[in-house]
matplotlib code that plots the C-alpha trace (Angstrom):
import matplotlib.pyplot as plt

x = [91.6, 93.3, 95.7, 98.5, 97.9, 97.8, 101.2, 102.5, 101.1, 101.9, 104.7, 106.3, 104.8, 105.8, 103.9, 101.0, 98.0, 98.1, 94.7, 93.8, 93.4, 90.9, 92.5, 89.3, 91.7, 94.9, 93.5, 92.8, 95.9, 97.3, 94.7, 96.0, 99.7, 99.1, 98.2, 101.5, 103.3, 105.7, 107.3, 106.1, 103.7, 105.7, 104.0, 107.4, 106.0, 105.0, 103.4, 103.5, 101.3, 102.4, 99.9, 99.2, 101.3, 103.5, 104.8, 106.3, 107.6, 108.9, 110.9, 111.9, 113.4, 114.6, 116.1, 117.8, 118.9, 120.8, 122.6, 124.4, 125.5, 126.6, 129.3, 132.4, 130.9, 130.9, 128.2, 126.6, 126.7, 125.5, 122.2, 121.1, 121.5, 119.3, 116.7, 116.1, 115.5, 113.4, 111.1, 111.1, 108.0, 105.9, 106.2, 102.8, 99.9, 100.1, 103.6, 103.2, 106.7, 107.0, 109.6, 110.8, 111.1, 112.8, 111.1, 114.0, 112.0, 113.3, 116.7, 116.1, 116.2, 112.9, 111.8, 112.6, 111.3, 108.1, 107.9, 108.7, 105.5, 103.5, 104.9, 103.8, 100.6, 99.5, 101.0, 99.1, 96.0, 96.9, 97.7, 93.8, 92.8, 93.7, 96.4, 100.1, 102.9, 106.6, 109.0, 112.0, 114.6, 118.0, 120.6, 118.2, 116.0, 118.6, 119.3, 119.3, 117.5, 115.0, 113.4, 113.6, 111.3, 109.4, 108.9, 110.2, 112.6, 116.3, 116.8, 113.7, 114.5, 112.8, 112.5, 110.6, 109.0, 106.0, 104.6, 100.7, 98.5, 96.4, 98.4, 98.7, 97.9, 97.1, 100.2, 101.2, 104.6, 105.6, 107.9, 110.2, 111.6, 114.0, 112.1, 111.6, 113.7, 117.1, 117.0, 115.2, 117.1, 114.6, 116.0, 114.0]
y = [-26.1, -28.9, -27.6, -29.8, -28.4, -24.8, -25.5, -26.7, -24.2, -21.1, -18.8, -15.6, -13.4, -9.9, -8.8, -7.1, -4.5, -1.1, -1.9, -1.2, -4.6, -3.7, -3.5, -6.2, -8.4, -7.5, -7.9, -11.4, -11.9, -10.5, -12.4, -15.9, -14.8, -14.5, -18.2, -19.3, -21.6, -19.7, -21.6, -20.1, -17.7, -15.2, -13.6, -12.5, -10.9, -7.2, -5.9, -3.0, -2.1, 0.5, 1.4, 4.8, 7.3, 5.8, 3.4, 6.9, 7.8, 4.6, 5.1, 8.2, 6.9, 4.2, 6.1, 8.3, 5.7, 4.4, 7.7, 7.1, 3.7, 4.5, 7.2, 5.2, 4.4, 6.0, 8.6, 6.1, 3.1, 5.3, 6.7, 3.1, 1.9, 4.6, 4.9, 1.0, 1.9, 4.2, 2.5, -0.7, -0.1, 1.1, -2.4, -3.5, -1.6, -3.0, -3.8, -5.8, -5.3, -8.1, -8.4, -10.9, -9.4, -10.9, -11.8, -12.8, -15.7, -18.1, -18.2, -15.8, -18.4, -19.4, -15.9, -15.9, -19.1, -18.6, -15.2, -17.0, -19.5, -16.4, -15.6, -18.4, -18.6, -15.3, -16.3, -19.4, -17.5, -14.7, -17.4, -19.1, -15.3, -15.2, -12.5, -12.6, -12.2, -12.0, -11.9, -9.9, -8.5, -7.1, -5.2, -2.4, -4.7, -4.7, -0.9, 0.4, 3.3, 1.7, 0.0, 3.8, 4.8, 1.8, 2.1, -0.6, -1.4, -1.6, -5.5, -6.2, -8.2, -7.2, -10.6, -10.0, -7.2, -8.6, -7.4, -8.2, -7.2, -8.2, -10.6, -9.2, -12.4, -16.2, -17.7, -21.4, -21.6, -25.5, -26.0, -29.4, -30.6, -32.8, -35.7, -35.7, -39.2, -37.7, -35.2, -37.3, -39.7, -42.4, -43.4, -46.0]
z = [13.7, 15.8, 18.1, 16.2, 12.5, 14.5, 15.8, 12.3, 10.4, 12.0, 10.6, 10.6, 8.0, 8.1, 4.7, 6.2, 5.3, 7.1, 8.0, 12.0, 14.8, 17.0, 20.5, 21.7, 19.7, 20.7, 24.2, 23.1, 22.2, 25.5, 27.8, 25.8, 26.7, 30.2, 30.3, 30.2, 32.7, 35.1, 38.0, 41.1, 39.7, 39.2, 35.9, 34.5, 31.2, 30.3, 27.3, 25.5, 22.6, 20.1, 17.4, 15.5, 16.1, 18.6, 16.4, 14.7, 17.9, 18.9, 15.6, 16.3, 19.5, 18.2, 15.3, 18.1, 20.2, 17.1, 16.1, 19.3, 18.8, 15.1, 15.6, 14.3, 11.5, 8.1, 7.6, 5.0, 7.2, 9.8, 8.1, 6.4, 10.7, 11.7, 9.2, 9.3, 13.0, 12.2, 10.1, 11.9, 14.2, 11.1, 9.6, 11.1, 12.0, 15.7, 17.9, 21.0, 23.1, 25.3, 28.3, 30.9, 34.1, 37.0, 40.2, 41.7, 43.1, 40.7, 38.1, 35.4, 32.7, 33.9, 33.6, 30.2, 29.4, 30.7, 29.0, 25.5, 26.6, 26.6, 23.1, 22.0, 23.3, 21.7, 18.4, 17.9, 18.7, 16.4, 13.5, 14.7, 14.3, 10.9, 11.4, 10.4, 12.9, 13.2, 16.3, 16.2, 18.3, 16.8, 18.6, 19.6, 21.5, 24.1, 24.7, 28.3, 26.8, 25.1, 28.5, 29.7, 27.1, 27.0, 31.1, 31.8, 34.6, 34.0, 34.5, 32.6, 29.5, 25.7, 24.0, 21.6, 18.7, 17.7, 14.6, 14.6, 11.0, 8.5, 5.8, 2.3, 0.8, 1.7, 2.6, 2.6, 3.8, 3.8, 7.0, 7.6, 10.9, 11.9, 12.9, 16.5, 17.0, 16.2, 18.8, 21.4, 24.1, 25.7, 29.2, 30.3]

ax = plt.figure().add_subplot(projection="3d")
ax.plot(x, y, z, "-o")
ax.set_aspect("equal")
plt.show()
């Protein structure tokens, strides 16, 4: 596939088989992501790749994590919060955690930047791969805790979930842009 029709066509499909990715191709995946441009050379991003029975752990963590953070509300709202939390890493067979982490070398925002250029990177090669994918964060993504249980370091930054699988079925999701002239200023 060109590299142009790649970029068009990938897409976040989160409808995917409980059927294993070999870690060869999740390593792949991470090898393409650590390709990405960072000023400086500062490597900013770190992986973590939750299959099996972690991903019921991560839940479970997760899950606990949110039982904190859901004590003024009702018992109902409360339960929906932290079972959705729960459940959320056993959407996809395969979860690659990726964070930003500050050198300090350069502004942060450069950090995270790069780190979203290696997100990129490995989902264009999962969507040449044939797999489906879908970034997410939410309000957990951001907990103290969680980069304690994820080993990572406090200032570190989660920026994305990615959820990596097998798609249920052949998708063809039609995507439009703004054309490229009404957000581009020439300055000649």
């Amino acid at each position: 596939m060109e590299l142009m029709d790649l970029i068009k066509s990938r897409r976040s499909i989160g409808a995917v088989e409980e059927k294993d990715v070999p870690d060869e191709v999740i390593n792949e995946l991470l090898e393409a992501a650590t390709w990405a441009p960072n000023h400086k050379k500062t490597e900013p991003w770190k992986f973590r790749v939750i299959k099996g029975d972690g991903r019921v752990k991560l839940g479970n963590e997760m899950a606990r994590i949110m039982q904190e953070k859901t004590k003024g509300l009702s018992e109902e709202e409360a339960q929906k919060k932290i079972e959705k939390a729960r459940k959320g890493p056993l959407r996809a067979p395969v979860l690659i955690i990726m964070a930003a982490s500050p050198s300090g070398k350069v502004p942060e925002i450069e950090e995270v930047v790069a780190t979203g250029c290696a997100m990129q990177n490995l989902l264009l090669l999962a969507t040449e791969k044939g797999l489906a994918t879908i970034a997410r964060t939410g309000d957990i993504a951001y907990e103290p805790e969680l980069n304690k249980y994820l080993q990572l370091e406090e200032n570190d930054k989660i920026i994305g979930l990615v959820y990596v699988g097998y798609p249920k079925q052949e998708f063809n999701i039609k995507a439009e842009r703004v054309p490229v002239e009404e957000k581009t200023i020439w300055f000649n």
